[in-house]
C-alpha positions as CSV (number, residue, x, y, z in Angstrom):
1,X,5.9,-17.7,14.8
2,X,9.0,-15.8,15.8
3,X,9.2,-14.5,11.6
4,X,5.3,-12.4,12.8
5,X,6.6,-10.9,15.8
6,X,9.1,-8.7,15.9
7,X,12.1,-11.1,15.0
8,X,15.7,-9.0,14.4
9,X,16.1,-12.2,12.4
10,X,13.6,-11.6,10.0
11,X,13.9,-7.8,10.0
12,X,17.2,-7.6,8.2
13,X,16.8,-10.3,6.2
14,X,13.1,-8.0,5.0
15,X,10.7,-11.1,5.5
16,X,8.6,-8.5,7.1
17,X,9.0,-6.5,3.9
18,X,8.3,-9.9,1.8
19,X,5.3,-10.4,3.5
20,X,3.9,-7.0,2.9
21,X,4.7,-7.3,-0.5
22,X,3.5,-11.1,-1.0
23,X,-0.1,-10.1,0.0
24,X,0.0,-6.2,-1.7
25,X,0.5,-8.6,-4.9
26,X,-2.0,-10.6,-4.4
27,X,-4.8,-7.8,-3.5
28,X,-3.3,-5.8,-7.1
29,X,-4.1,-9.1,-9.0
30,X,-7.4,-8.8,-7.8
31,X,-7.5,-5.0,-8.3
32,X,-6.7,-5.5,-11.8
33,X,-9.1,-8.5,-12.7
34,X,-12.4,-6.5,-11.5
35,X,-11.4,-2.5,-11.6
36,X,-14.0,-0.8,-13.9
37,X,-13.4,0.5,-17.6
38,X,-11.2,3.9,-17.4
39,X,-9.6,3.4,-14.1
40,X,-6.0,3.2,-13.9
41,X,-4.0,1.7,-10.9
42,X,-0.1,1.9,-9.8
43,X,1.3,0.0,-7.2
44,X,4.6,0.7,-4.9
45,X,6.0,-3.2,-5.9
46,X,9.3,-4.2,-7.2
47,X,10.1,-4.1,-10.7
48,X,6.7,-2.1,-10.9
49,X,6.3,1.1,-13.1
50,X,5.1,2.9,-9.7
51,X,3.6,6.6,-10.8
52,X,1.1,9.2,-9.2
53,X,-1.9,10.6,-11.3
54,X,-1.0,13.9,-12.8
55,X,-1.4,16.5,-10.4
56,X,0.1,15.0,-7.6
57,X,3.7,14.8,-8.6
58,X,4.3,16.9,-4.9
59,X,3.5,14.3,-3.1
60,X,6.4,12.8,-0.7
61,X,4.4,9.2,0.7
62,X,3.9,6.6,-1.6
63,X,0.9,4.5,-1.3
64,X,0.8,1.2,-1.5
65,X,-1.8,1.2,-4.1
66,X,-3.4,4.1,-6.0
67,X,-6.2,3.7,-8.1
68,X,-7.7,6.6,-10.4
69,X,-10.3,7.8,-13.1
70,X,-10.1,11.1,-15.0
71,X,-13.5,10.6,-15.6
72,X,-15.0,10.1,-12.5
73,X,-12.4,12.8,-11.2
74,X,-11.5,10.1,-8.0
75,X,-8.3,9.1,-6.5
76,X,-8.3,6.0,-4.1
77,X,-5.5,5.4,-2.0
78,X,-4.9,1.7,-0.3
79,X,-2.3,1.3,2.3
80,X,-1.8,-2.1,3.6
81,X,0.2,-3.9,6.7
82,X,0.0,-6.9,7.4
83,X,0.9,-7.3,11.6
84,X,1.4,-10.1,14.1
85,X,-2.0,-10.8,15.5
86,X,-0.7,-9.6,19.0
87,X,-0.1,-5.8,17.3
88,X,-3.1,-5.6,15.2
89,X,-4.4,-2.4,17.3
90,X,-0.8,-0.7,17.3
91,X,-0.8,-1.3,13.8
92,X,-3.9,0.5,12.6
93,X,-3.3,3.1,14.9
94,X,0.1,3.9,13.1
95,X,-1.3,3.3,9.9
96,X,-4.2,5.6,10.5
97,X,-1.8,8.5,11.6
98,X,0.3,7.7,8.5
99,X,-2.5,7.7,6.3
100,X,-4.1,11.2,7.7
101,X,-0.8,13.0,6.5
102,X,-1.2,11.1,3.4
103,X,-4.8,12.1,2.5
104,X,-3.8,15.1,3.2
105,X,-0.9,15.4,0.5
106,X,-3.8,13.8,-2.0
C-alpha cells in the first residue's frame, strides 16, 4: 500500500511513473485494436515515436495519448493518472486544470 500513497520510496525510484505507464500501455493496446480506419494515434511512452498532428507543432504539454483523423478533421486528447484511492478527488481536480491549459494549446 505504501508504493499508492505518496511513498518518497517509490517516488525516486518512478514506480509512480511505472504505474502510469503500465496502464497508459495497456489502454494504447486497446486504442490500437478497435480505432476506426484513417485515424492515427501517438502516445507519450518509452521507446515510442511520440508526435503531434501537423499543425500543432507549438504545443508545449504532451498528452498522454493523441488520437487524430484528417478526414474527420478531429483531434482527441487522453490524459490519464492513475491515484491512490484516498486522492482520487485531488487528482482529477489537477488533472482537469492541467488539461484546460491543454485544450487550449489544441
Amino acid at each position: 500500500m505504501h508504493v499508492l500513497n505518496k511513498c518518497e520510496v517509490a517516488l525516486k525510484c518512478d514506480r509512480y511513473l511505472w504505474r502510469h505507464n503500465s496502464v497508459l500501455s495497456i489502454i494504447h493496446e486497446y486504442i490500437k485494436c478497435h480505432m476506426p480506419y484513417g485515424w492515427k494515434i501517438s502516445v507519450d511512452l518509452p521507446n515510442n515515436d511520440y508526435h503531434l498532428p501537423d499543425g500543432f507543432s507549438d504545443v508545449t504539454q504532451r498528452p498522454d495519448i493523441v488520437l487524430w483523423s484528417v478526414q474527420h478533421k478531429q483531434v482527441v486528447i487522453f490524459e490519464l493518472t492513475v491515484p491512490f484511492e484516498e486522492n482520487i478527488a485531488d487528482a482529477a481536480e489537477w488533472k482537469r486544470k492541467e488539461c484546460h491549459s491543454l485544450v487550449n494549446q489544441f
